[in-house]
C-alpha positions as CSV (number, residue, x, y, z in Angstrom):
1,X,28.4,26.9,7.0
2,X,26.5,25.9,3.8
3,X,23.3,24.6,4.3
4,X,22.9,21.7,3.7
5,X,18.8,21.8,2.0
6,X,19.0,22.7,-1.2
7,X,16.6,25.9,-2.1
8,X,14.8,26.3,-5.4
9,X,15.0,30.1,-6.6
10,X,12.0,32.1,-5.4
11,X,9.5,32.2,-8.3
12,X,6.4,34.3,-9.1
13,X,3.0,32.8,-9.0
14,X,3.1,33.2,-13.4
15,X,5.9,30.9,-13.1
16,X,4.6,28.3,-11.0
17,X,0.9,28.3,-12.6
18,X,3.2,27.3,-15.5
19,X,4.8,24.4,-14.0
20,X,4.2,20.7,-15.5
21,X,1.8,19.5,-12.0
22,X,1.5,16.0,-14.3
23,X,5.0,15.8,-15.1
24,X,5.9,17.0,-11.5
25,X,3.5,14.3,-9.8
26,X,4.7,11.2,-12.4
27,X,8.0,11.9,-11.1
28,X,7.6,12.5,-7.4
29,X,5.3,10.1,-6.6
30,X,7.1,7.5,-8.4
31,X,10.2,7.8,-6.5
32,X,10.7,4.8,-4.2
33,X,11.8,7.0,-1.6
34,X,12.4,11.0,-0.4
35,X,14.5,12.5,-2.9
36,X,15.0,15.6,-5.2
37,X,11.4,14.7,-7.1
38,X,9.5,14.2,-4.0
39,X,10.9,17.8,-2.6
40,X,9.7,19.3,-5.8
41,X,6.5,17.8,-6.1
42,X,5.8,18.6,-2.4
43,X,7.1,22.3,-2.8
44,X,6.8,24.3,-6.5
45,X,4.4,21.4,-7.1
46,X,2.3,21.9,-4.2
47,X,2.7,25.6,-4.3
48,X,2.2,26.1,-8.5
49,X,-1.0,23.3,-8.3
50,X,-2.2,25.6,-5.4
51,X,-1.6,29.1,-7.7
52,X,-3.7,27.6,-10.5
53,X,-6.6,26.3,-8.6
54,X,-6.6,29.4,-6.6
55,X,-6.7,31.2,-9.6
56,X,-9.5,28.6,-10.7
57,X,-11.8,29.8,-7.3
58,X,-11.4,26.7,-5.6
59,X,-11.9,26.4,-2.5
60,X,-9.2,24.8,-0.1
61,X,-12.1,22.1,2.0
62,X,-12.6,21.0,-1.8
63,X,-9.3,20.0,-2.5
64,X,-9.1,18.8,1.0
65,X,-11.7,16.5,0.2
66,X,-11.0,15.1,-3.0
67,X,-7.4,14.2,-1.0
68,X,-9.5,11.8,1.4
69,X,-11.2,10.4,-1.4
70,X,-7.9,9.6,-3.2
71,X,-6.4,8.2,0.0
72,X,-10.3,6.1,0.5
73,X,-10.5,5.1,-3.0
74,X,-7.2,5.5,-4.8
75,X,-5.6,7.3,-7.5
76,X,-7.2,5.4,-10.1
77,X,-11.3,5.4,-9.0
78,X,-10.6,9.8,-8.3
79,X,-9.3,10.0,-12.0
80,X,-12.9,8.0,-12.8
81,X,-15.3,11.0,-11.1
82,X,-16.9,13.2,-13.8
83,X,-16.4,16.4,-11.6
84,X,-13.2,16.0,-9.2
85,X,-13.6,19.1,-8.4
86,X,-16.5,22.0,-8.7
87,X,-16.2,24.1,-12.2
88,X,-15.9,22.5,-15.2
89,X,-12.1,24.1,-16.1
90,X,-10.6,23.0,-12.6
91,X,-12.1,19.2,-13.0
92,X,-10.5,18.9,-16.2
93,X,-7.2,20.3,-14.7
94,X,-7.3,18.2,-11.8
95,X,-8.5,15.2,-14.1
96,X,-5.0,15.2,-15.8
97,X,-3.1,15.9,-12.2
98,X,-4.5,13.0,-11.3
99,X,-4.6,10.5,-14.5
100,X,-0.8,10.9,-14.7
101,X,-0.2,10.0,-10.4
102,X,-3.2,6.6,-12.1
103,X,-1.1,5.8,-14.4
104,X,1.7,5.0,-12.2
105,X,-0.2,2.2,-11.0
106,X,1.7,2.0,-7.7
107,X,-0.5,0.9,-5.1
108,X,-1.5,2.2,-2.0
109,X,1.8,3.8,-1.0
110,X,1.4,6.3,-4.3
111,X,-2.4,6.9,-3.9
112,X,-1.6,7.8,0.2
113,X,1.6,10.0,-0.7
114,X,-1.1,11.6,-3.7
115,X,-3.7,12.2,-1.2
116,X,-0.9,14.2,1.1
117,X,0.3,16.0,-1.8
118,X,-3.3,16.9,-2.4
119,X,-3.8,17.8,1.4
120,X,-0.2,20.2,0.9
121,X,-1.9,22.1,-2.3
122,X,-5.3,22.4,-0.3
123,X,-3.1,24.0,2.3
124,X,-1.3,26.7,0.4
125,X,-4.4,27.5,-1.3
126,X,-6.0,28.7,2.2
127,X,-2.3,30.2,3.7
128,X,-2.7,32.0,0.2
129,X,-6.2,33.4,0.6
130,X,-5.5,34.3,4.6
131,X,-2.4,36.0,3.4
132,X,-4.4,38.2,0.8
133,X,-7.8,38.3,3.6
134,X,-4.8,40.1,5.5
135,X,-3.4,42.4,3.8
């Protein structure tokens, strides 16, 4: 039987630190509903935004955080904040990520699907680190 979820091909954390997270998010979040987008944005997305700010030192509860305030405040007032996120490199990086979901101007549905996107990368950042803490 074929199965019926299609898979993408297992990449390396080099490959999906070098995905395009704004080009990813302007077309997953822009989807009107579930589709191929939304399943890449939600899994090389998640996992290559989640490489990168790993990478960066970042620490999952701050990712975690700037999630509620996108969901509290929106897309637009999070691309505002001078420091998204702690270290001067991973702000600016984030900054974009979340400038292009902004510039979509979709309302509350995009900044809550944004702030659960957000909530997915803070997650594979600390399955990553638990993984490594292990062994």
């Amino acid at each position: 039987m074929m199965n019926p979820t299609p898979r993408s091909p297992a990449r390396t954390d080099d490959e999906l630190a070098r995905l395009d997270v704004p080009l990813l998010l302007r077309y997953g979040l822009a989807s009107t509903a579930p589709g191929p987008q939304r399943t890449t944005l939600f899994g090389d997305g998640a996992a290559g935004a989640a490489v990168i700010l790993d990478r960066l030192g970042i620490p999952p509860r701050s990712v975690a955080f700037l999630a509620d305030t996108v969901r509290a405040g929106g897309l637009a007032r999070a691309a505002e904040l001078p420091e998204p996120l702690p270290r001067a490199e991973a702000a600016d990086t984030v900054g974009d990520w979340l400038r292009a979901g902004a510039d979509l101007a979709g309302g509350v549905d995009v900044d809550d699907l944004a702030a659960r996107w957000l909530h997915a990368v803070a997650t594979v950042i600390e399955v990553r680190r638990l993984t490594r803490a292990r062994g």
